[in-house]
C-alpha positions in Angstrom: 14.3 -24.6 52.6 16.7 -23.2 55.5 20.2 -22.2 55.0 21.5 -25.0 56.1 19.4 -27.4 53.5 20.3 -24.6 50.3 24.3 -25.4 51.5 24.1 -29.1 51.6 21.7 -29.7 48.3 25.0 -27.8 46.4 26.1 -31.5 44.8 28.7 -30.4 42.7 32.4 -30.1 42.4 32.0 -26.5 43.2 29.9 -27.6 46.3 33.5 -27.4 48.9 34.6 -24.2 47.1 35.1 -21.4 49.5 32.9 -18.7 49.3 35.0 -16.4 47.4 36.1 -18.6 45.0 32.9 -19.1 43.8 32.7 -15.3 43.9 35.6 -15.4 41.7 34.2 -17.5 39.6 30.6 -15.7 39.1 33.0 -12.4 38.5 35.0 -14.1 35.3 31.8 -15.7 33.5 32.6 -15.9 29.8 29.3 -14.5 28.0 30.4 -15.9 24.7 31.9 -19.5 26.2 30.3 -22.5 24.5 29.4 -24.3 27.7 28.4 -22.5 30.8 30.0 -22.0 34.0 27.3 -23.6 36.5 24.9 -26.3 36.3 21.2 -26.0 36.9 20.2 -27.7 40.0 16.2 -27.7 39.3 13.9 -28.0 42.4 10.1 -28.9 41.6 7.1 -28.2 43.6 8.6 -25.5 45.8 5.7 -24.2 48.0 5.3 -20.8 48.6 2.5 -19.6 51.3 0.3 -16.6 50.7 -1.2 -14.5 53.4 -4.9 -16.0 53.2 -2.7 -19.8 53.2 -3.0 -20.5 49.9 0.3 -22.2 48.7 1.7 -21.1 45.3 3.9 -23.3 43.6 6.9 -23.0 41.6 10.4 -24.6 40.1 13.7 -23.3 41.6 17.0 -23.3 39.7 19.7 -22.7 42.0 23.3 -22.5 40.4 25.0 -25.3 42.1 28.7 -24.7 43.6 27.4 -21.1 44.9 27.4 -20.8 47.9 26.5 -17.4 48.8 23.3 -15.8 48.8 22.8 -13.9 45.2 20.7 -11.7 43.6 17.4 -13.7 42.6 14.7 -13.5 39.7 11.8 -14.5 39.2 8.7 -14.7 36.5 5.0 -14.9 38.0 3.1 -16.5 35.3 -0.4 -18.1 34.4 1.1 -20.6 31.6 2.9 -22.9 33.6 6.2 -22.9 35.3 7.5 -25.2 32.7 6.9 -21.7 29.9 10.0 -20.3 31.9 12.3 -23.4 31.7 14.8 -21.6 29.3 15.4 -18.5 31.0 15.5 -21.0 34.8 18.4 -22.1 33.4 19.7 -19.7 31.3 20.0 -17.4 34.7 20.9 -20.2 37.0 24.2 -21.2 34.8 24.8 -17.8 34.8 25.1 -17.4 38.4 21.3 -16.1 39.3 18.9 -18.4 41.2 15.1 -18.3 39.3 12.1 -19.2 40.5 9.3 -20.0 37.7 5.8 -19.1 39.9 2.7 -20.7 38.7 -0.4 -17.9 39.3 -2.8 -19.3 41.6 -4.9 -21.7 40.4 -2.7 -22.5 37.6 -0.2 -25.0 37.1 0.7 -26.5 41.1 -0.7 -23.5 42.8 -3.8 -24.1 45.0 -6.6 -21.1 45.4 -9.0 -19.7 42.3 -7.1 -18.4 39.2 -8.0 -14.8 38.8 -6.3 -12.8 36.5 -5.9 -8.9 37.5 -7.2 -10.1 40.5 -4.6 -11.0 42.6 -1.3 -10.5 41.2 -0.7 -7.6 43.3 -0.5 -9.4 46.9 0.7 -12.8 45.6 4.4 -10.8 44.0 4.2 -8.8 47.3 4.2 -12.1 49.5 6.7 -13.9 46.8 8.9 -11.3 47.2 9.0 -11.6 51.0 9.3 -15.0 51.0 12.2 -15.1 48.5 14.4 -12.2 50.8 14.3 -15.1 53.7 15.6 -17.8 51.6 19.4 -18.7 51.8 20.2 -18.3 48.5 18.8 -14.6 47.8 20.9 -11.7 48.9 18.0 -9.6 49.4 17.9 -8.5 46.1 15.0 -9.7 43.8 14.7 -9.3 40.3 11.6 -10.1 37.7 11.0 -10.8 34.0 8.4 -12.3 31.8 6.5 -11.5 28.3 3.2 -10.3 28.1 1.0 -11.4 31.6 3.7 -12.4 32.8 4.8 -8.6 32.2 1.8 -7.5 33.9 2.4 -9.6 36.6 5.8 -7.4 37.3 3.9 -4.3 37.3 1.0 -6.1 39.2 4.0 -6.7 42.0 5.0 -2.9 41.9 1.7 -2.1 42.9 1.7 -4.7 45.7 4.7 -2.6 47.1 7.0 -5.4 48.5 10.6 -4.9 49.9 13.1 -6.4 48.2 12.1 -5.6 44.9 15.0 -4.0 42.9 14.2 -4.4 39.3 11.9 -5.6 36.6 11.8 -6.1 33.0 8.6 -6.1 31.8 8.4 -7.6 28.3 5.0 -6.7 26.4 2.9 -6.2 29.5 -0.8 -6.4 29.6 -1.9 -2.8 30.8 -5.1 -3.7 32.8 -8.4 -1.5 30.9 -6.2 -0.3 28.3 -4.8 -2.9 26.0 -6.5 -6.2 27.6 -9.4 -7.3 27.9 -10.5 -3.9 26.4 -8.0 -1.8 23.5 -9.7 1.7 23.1 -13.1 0.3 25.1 -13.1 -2.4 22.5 -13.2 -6.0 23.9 -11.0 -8.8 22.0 -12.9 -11.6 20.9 -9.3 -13.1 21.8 -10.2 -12.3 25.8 -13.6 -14.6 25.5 -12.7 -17.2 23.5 -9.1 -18.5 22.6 -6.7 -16.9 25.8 -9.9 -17.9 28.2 -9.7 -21.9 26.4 -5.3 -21.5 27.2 -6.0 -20.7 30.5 -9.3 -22.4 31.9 -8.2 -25.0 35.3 -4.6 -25.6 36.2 -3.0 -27.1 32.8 -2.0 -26.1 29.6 -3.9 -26.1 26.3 -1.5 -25.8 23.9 -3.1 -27.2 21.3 -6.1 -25.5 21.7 -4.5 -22.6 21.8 -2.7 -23.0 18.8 -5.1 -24.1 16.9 -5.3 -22.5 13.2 -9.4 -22.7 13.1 -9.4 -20.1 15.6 -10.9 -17.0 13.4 -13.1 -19.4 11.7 -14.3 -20.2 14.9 -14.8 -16.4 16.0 -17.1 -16.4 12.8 -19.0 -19.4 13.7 -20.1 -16.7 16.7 -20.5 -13.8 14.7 -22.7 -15.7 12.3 -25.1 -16.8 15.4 -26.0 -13.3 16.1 -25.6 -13.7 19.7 -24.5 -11.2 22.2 -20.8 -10.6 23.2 -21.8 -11.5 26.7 -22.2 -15.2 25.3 -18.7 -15.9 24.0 -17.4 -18.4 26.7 -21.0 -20.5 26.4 -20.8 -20.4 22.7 -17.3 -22.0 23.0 -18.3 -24.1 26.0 -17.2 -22.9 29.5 -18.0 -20.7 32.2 -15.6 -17.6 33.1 -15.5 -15.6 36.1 -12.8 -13.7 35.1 -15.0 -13.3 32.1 -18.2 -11.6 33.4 -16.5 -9.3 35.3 -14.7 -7.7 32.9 -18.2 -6.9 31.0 -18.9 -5.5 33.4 -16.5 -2.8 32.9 -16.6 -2.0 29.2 -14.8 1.6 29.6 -11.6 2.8 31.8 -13.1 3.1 35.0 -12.0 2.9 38.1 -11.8 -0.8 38.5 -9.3 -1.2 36.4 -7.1 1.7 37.7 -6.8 -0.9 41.0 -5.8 -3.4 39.1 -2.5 -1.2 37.9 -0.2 0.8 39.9 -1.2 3.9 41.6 0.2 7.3 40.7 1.4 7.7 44.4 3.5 4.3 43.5 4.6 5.4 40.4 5.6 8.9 42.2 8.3 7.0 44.3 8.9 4.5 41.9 13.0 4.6 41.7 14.3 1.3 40.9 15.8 0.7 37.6 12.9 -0.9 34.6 13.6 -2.1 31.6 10.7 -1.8 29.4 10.8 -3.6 26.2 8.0 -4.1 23.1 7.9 -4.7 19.3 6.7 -2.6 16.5 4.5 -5.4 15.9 3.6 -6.2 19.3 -0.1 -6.7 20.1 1.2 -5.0 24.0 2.9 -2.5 22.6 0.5 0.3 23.7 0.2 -2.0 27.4 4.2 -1.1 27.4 4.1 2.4 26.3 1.4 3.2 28.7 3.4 2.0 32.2 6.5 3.9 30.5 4.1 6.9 30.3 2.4 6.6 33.6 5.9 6.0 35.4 7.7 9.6 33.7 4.5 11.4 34.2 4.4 10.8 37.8 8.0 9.9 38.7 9.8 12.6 36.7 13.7 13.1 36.2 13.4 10.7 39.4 12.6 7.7 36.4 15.3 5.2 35.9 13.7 3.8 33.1 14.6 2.5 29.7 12.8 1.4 26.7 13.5 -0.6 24.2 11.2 -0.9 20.7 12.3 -3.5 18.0 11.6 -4.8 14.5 9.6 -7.7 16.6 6.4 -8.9 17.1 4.9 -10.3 20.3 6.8 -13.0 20.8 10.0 -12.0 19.4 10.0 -9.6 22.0 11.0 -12.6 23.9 13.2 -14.1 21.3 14.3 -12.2 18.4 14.4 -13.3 15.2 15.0 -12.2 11.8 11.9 -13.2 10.4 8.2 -13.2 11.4 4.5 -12.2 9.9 6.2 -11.7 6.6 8.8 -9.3 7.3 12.5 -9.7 7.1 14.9 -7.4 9.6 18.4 -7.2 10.0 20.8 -9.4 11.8 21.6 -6.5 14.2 17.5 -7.0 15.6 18.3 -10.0 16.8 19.1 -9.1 19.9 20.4 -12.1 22.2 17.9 -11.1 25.3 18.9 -13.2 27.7 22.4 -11.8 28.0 20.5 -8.5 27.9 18.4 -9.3 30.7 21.7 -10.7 32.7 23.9 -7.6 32.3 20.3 -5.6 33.0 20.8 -7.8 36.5 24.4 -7.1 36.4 23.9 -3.4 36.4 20.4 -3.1 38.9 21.8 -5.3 41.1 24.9 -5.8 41.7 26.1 -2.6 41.1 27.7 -3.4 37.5 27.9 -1.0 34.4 25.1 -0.3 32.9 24.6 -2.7 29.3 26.5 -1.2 26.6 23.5 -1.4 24.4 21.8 1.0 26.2 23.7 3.9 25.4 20.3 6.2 26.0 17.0 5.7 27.9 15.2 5.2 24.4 16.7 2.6 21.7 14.5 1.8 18.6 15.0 -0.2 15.5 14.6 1.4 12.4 13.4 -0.8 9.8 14.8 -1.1 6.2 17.9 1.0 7.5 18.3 -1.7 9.7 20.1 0.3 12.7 19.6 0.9 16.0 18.6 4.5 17.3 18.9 6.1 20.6 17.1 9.4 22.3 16.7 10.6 25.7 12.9 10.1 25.4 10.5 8.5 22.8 9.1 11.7 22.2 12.9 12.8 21.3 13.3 10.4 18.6 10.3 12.7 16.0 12.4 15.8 15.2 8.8 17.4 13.3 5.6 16.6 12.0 4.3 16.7 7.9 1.3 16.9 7.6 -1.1 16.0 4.7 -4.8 16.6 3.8 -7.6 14.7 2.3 -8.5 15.1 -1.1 -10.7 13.2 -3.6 -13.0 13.9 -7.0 -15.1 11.2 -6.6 -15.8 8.8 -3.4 -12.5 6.7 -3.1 -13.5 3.6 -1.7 -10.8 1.1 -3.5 -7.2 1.3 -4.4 -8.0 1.8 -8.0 -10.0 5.0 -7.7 -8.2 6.4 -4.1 -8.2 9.9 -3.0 -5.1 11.7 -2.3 -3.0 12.9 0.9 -1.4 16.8 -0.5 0.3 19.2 1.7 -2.5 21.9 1.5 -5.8 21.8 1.6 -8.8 21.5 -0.5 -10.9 24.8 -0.7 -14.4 23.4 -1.2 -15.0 19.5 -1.6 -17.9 17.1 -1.1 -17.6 14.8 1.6 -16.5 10.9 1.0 -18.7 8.3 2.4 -19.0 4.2 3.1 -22.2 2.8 4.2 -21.6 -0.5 6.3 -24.1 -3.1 7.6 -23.1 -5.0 10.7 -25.2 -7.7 9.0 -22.8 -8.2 5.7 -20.3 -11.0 6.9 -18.9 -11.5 3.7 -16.0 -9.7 4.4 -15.4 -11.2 7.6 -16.0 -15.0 5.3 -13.2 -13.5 2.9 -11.2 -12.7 6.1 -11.1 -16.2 7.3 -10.4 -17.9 4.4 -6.6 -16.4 3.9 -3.5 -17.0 4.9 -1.7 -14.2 3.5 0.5 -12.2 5.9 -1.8 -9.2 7.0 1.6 -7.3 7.4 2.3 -7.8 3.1 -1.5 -9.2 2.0 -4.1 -7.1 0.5 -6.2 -8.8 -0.4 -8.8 -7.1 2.5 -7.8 -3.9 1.2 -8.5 -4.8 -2.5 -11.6 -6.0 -1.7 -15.0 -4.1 -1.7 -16.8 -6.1 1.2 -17.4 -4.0 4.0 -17.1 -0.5 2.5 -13.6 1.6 3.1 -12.2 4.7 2.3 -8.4 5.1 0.3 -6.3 7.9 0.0 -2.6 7.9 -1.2 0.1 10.5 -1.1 3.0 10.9 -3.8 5.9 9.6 -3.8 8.4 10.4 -1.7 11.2 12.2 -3.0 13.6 11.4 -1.3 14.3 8.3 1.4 13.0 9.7 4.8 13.4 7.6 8.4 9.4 8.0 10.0 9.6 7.7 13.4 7.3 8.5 15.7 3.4 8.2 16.4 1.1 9.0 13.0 -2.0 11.3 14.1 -5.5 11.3 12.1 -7.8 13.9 12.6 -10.9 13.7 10.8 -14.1 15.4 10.4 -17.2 12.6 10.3 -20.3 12.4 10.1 -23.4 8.8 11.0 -26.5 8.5 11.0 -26.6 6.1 14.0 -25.7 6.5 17.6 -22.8 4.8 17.6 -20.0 2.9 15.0 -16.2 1.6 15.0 -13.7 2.5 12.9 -10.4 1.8 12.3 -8.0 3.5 10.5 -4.5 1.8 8.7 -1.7 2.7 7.3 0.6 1.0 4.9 3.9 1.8 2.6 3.3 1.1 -0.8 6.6 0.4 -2.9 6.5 1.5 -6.9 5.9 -2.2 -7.3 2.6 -2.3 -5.9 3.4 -4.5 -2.8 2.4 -3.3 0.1 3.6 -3.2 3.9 1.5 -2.9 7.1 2.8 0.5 9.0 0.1 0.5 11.9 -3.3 1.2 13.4 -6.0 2.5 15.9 -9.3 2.0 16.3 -11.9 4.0 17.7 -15.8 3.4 19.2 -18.2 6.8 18.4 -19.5 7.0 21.7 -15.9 7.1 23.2 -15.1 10.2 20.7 -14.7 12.5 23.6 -12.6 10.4 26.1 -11.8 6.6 27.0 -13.8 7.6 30.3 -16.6 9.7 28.4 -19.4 8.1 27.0 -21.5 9.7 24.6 -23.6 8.4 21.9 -23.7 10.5 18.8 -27.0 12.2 18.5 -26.5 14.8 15.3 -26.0 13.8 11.6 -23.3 16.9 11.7 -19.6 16.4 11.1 -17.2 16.0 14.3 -14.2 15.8 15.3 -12.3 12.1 15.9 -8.8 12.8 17.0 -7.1 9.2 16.0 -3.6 10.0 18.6 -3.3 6.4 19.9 -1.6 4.9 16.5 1.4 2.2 17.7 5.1 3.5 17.5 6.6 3.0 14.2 10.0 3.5 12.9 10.9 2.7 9.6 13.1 4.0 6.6 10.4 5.1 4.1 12.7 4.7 0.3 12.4 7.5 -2.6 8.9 6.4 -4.7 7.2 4.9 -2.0 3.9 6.6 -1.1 1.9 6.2 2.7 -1.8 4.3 2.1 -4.4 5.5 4.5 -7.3 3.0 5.2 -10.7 4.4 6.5 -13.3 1.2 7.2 -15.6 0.1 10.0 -13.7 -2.1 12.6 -15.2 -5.3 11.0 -12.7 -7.4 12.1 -12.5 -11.2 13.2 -10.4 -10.1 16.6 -12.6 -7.5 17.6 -16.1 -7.0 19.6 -18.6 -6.2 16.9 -20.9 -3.2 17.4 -24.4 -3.7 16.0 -24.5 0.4 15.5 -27.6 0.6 17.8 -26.1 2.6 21.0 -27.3 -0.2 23.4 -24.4 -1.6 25.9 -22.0 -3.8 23.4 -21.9 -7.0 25.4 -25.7 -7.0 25.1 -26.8 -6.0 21.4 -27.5 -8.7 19.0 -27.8 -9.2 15.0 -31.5 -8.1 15.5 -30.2 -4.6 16.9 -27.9 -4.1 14.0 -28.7 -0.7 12.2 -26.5 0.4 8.8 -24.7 3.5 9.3 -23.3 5.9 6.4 -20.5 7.0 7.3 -19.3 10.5 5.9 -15.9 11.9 6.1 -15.6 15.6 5.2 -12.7 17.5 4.0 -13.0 21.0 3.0 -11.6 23.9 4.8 -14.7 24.2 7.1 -14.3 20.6 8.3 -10.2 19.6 7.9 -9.2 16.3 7.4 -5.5 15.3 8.1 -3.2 12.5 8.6 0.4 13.8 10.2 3.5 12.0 9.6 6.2 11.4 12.4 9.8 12.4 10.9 12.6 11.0 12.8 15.7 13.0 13.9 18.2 13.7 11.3 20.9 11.7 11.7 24.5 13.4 13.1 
């Protein structure tokens, strides 16, 4: 579309407006007025070439009546165009053209889909295009949830002109929190997001279907190797087998994210924003880290961490998993992301939200928070050590978390067989909440370790990253654990606080392997729990969980040190597992405590 064709498709009444009354009029938008102040004029099957002349294609909504070139956004997504239909028009009656980009092979794009493939050049040549059209002002914006987060960061490290912002919801972080968290594959990546994705529609119900977990049983129970997944559920995956091929951080996945030279120069305003709950929050984190560490003070970068899970970082609500926030979560993100615009773009004041670079919701308290950095926001560290008088493997018979050490004390242990899938049956056949169940807890299956601390005595905000550093001991060459924690109220219900899990062989390093060849204790340093922040009340007490990570969602490891993706029910080996705390070999879990407030 030339200039001439964007001015003469402009239908409506504002079509003969001069150009600076329809300036005027994108100046006095009413946020808060019931009906909106342009109309969506929606263009489908807009054709965007690529370098190697693969076309990509995508829906436009212009605002009609304006007539001169604006600022323009745009999502780059693998689930349709059609996903970004709210925030098309939500931006375009608010003055911004959008451009909803299918990924190619996806949706109306031509070429082979290929996730963290070749996101990079396609935003680069996106970008280009969009500075020529007639309606953008040179300016480009981006948003999107989750890939479509990636896909903003994947366009950084394309390095396109033009670009002047993103806000990257949730983003994948390529090797670190998709396919692989912690050099742990999701079954997720070979089964249910490789079904939603699989040729150029949508599987929605697929996708959505509740039998999923059963389903990942179904696989576990055959005893087949990881590498099987997508023939077990019936398709072939590119994408798939190359990723197996990479089961650690390597250097094929630092392509696929942007480069520390980029990151170095990378000046534009971000908005980073992620859930407490949110399956990317590490993905997020990890960018925001990546940019400060090589960017500096240079950094115009904010984050922002609600009460949310992964989709209600999109759209807010007051509910979700189980958990009920307060009104002031509910954070209308669309006008967010506009005044975001407002301010990177057009030179506007910066969103009167963000009154620091770091805002977090603190649960229970139900307020907002604001620091200059995330690390800010934890004014100290308790921390508490492991203590037991017998092996406290349920919530009936637990150890105990106490500010000082035990002198002399046996070590605790759990045996687990990879074999046992009775947990995993158990694990299926719920429908509790896991943020308020316990029923997996309660339950012996599996083997687990339990320690609780007292009561607190007074209410206390924890904010900040939890830290487990434990002294263990197998007797194979290689296990998973994972390690939870929980508030329990003087009630006896129970609320999911957060999580990390961990691979032996990986004890050293996400980029070290090293089976485990002594029966001695070591050290596993558990610093990658997710961000929490949450009013802890007097008489509650903190729950920490020690089990294998025998989980419907994750990889299983068969204990035998062979590659993952290749070991089968016949390699399984049981491990005991033994975790020591005595004064020789310290166990501890550290609590965040947020800044007092002034």
């Amino acid at each position: 579309m030339n200039r001439r064709e964007y001015l003469l498709s402009a239908t409506s009444a504002l079509t003969l407006a001069s150009a600076p009354a329809a300036k005027a009029a994108l100046a006095n938008l009413d946020e808060t007025a019931a009906e909106p102040k342009f109309s969506a004029q929606i263009k489908y099957e807009v054709r965007i070439p690529m370098r190697d002349g693969v076309h990509l294609g995508a829906t436009l909504y212009l605002p009609r009546g304006v007539r001169t070139p604006r600022p323009t956004i745009f999502a780059l997504t693998p689930y349709t165009a059609d996903g970004y239909h709210a925030e098309g028009l939500s931006f375009s009656q608010n003055g911004y053209p959008f451009l909803a980009v299918d990924m190619r092979g996806r949706g109306d794009s031509n070429g082979e889909f290929s996730p963290f493939g070749t996101e990079p050049n396609d935003g680069h040549d996106i970008v280009e295009w969009i500075v020529e059209q007639p309606f953008c002002n040179g300016r480009v914006g981006m948003c999107g949830l989750s890939w479509v987060g990636y896909t903003q960061w994947a366009t950084v490290r394309g390095d396109p002109k033009g670009l002047a912002t993103i806000i990257p919801s949730a983003p994948a972080y390529a090797g670190f929190d998709f396919p692989i968290r912690y050099n742990i594959f999701f079954n997720y990546a070979g089964g249910q997001w490789m079904t939603f994705v699989k040729g150029n529609t949508r599987r929605n119900n697929a996708f959505a279907d509740a039998n999923w977990g059963k389903e990942y049983l179904r696989f576990l129970e055959s005893g087949l190797p990881f590498r099987k997944m997508p023939e077990f559920f019936g398709f072939e995956s590119k994408p798939f087998e190359e990723w197996i091929k990479h089961p650690q951080q390597d250097e094929y996945y630092d392509q696929l994210n942007p480069l520390p030279e980029q990151l170095a120069r990378l000046t534009m305003p971000v908005l980073s924003l992620c859930g407490i709950y949110d399956g990317d929050q590490l993905g997020t984190l990890e960018f925001h880290r990546q940019h400060l560490k090589h960017a500096g003070a240079k950094a115009n970068h904010y984050l922002v961490i609600g009460p949310w899970g992964h989709d209600e970082v999109r759209n807010p609500t007051a509910e979700f998993y189980g958990i009920k926030v307060g009104q002031a979560s509910v954070l209308d993100m669309k006008k967010l992301h506009r005044d975001w615009y407002a301010f990177a773009m057009e030179d506007g004041p910066r969103p009167e939200f963000l009154k620091k670079k770091f805002a977090h919701y603190v649960m229970v308290a139900d307020k907002w928070r604001y620091a200059d950095t995330i690390e800010a926001a934890t004014a100290r560290y308790e921390t508490l050590h492991l203590h037991s008088s017998g092996n406290p493997d349920n919530v009936y018979a637990s150890g105990t978390l106490k500010p000082k050490p035990a002198k002399k004390a046996e070590p605790d242990h759990f045996i687990y067989d990879p074999r046992d899938l009775s947990g995993l049956r158990l694990e299926a056949s719920l429908t509790e909440w896991h943020t308020t169940g316990q029923t997996l807890v309660a339950a012996n299956a599996g083997g687990k370790l339990i320690y609780h601390s007292e009561p607190f005595e007074k209410d206390t905000e924890v904010t900040g990253f939890f830290k487990f550093n434990a002294s263990i001991a197998i007797d194979t060459p290689d296990t998973d654990f994972m390690v939870s924690i929980y508030e329990i109220a003087p009630d006896g219900s129970s609320m999911f606080l957060t999580e990390q899990h961990k691979r032996a062989r990986y004890r050293e390093g996400l980029r070290t392997e090293k089976l485990i060849a002594t029966k001695e204790p070591l050290r596993y340093d558990f610093d990658g729990f997710f961000f929490i922040s949450r009013l802890i009340r007097k008489g509650c007490r903190l729950r920490l969980v020690v089990k294998p990570n025998h989980d419907l969602k994750w990889q299983k490891n068969y204990n035998s040190g062979k590659p993952v993706v290749d070991e089968t029910m016949a390699d399984a080996r049981t491990v005991t597992v033994r975790l020591y705390h005595d004064t020789a070999h310290p166990s501890t879990l550290s609590i965040p405590i947020g800044q007092p407030e002034t």
